[in-house]
C-alpha positions as CSV (number, residue, x, y, z in Angstrom):
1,X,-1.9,24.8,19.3
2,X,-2.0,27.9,17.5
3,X,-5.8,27.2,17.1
4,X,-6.4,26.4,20.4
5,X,-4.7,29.9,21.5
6,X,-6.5,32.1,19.4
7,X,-9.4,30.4,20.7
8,X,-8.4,31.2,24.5
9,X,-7.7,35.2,23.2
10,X,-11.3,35.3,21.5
11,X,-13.0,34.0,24.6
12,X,-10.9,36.5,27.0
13,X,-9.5,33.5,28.8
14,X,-6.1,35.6,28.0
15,X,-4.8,38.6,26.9
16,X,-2.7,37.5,23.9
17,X,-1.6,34.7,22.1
18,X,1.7,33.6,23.0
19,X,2.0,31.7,19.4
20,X,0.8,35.0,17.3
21,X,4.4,36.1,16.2
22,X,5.5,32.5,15.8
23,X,5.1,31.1,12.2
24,X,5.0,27.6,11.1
25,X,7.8,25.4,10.3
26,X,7.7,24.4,6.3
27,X,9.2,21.2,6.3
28,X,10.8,20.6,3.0
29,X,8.5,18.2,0.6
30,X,10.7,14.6,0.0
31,X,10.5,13.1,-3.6
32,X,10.5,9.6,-3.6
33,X,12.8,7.8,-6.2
34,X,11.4,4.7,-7.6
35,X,13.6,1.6,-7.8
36,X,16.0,1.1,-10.7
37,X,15.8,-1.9,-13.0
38,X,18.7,-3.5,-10.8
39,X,17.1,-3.0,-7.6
40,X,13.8,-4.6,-8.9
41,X,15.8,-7.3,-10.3
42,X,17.3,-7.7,-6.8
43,X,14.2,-8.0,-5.3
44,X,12.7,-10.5,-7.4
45,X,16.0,-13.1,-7.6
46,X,15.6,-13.3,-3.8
47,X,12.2,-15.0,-3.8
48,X,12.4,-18.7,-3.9
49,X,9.6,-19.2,-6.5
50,X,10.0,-23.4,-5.2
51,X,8.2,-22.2,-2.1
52,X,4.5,-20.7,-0.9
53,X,6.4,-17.6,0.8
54,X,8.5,-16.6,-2.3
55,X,5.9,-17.4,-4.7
56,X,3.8,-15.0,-2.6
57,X,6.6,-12.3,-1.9
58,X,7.7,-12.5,-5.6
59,X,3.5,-12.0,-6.5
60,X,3.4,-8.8,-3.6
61,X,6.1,-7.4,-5.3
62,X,5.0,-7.8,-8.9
63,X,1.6,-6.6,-7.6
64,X,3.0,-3.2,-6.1
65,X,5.2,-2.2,-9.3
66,X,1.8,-3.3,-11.5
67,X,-0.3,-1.6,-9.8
68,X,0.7,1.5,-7.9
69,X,-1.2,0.3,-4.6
70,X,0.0,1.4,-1.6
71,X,1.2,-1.5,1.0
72,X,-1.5,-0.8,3.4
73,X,-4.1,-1.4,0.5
74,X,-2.1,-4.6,-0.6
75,X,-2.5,-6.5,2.6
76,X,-6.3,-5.7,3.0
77,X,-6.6,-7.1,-0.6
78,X,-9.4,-10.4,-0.2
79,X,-9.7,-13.4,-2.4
80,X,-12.8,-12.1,-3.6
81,X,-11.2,-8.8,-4.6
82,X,-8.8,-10.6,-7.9
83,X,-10.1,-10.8,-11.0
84,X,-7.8,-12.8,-12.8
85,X,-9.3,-13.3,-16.1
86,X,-9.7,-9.4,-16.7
87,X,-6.3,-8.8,-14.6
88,X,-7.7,-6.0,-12.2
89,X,-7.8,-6.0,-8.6
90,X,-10.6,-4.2,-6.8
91,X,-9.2,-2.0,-3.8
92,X,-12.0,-1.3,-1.3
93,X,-9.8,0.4,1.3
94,X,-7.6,3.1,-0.2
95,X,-6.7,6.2,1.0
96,X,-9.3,8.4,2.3
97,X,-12.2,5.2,2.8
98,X,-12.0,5.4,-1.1
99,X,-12.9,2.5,-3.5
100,X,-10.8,2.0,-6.8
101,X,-9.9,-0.7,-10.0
102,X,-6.6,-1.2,-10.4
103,X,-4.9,-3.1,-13.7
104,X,-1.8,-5.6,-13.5
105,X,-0.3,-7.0,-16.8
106,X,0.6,-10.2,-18.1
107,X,3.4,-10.7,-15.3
108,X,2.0,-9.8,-12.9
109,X,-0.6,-12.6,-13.8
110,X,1.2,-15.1,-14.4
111,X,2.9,-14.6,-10.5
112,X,-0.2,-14.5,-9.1
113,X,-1.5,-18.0,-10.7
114,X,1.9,-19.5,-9.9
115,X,1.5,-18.1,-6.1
116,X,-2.2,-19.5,-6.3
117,X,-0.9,-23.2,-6.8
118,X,0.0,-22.9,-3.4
119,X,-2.3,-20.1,-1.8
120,X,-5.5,-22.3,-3.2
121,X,-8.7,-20.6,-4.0
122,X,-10.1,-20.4,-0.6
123,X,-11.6,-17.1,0.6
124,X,-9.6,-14.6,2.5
125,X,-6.7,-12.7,2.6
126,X,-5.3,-12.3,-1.1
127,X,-2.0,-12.3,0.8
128,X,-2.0,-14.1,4.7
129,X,1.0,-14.2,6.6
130,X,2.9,-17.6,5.9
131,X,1.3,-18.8,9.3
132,X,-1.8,-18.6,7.7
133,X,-1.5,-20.5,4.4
């Protein structure tokens, strides 16, 4: 708005800007704390490894604490986009229409071949919605 007013005052639509002695709200910058070992242990005892969904929920999660992706990156993940053997995923769409590699350890591996057994190496989504399996 402020912008847009100094705009108006440098074309003479008006006479002054009514935002000039206004200044701009600093909003105070939030640090994220990252789980605690419990909390991740939590998270992980809650996926039923006996079934597509928790195999896949228990490899999402994995795959977030390996990697450092961002959630909106995970779920436009594609079949095409896992290299298993050299345990990196490509990540086409990250922030700012940026391309990256991302690592994942041994883990992380191993939940991703167990959620495989039941996600099947079909192309797609790395992760569909249990609808879609």
């Amino acid at each position: 708005m402020r912008c847009f007013f100094n705009w108006l005052t440098t074309l003479g639509y008006i006479d002054e800007n009514p935002f000039r002695s206004l200044k701009n709200v600093r909003l105070p910058q939030r640090i994220v704390q990252p789980f605690s070992a419990d909390e991740i242990a939590r998270l992980l005892a809650v996926c039923d490894l006996d079934l597509p969904v928790g195999a896949r929920d228990h490899a999402m999660l994995l795959t977030l604490l390996d990697t450092g992706i961002r959630c909106s990156e995970l779920v436009q993940l594609t079949m095409e986009d896992l290299d298993l053997v050299e345990g990196r995923l490509r990540v086409l769409h990250a922030k700012g229409n940026k391309q990256r590699v991302v690592s994942f350890a041994r883990r992380c591996r191993e939940a991703l071949e167990q959620y495989l057994v039941f996600r099947f190496i079909e192309p797609g989504p790395l992760f569909p919605a249990p609808s879609q399996h």
